[in-house]
N, C-alpha and C positions, 0 to 999 in steps of 0.2 A: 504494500500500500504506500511505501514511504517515496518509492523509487518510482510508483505512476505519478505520487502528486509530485515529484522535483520535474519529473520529464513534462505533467503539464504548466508547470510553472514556467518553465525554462521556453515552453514552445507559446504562451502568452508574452514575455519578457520578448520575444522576439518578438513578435508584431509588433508588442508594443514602441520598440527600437525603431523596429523600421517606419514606422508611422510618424513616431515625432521627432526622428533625427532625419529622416531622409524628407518626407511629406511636407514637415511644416515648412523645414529648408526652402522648398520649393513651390511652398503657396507663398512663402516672402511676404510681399507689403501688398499684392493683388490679389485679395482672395475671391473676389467677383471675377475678373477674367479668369482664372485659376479654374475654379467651378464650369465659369462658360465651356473653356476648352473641353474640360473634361464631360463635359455632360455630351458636346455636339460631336467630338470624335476622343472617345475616350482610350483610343490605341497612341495619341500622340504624348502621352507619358513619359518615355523616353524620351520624346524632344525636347519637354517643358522640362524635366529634369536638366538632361544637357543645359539647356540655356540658362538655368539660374541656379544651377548649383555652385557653378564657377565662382559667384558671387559671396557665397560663405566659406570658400576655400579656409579661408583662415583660420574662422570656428574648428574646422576639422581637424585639422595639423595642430590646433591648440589640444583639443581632447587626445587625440592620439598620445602627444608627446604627454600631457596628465596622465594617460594611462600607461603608458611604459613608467613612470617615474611611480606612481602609486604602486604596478605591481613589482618595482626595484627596491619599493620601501618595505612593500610584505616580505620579500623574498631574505631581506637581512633581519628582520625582525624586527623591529626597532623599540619595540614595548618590552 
């Protein structure tokens, strides 16, 4: 029982990820156009991705580098 609820947890944690590290990235500050696109051809995901992701590159490279450095501090123990 303990190993189905980490695997469902683990597989909500992931949508949940991709929803609001990828999705919100890429509704940005147009969430009306955002919507439009996606409503009238919802296969252009990809593009609207492309095109404004580029935009928070920085955000990304900032998490990344926290998370190496977070998981460099678990790994010496530091407590």
């Amino acid at each position: 029982a303990a190993a189905w609820a980490q695997h469902k947890l683990q597989a909500w944690y992931f949508w949940f990820q991709l929803f609001f590290v990828c999705l919100i990235a890429a509704i940005g500050t147009n969430v009306i156009g955002f919507t439009q696109v996606m409503f009238t051809d919802p296969f252009s995901l990809p593009g609207v991705l492309a095109d404004t992701l580029p935009s928070a590159t920085h955000y990304y490279m900032n998490y990344l580098v926290m998370q190496w450095t977070t998981q460099a501090l678990v790994l010496t123990r530091y407590i």
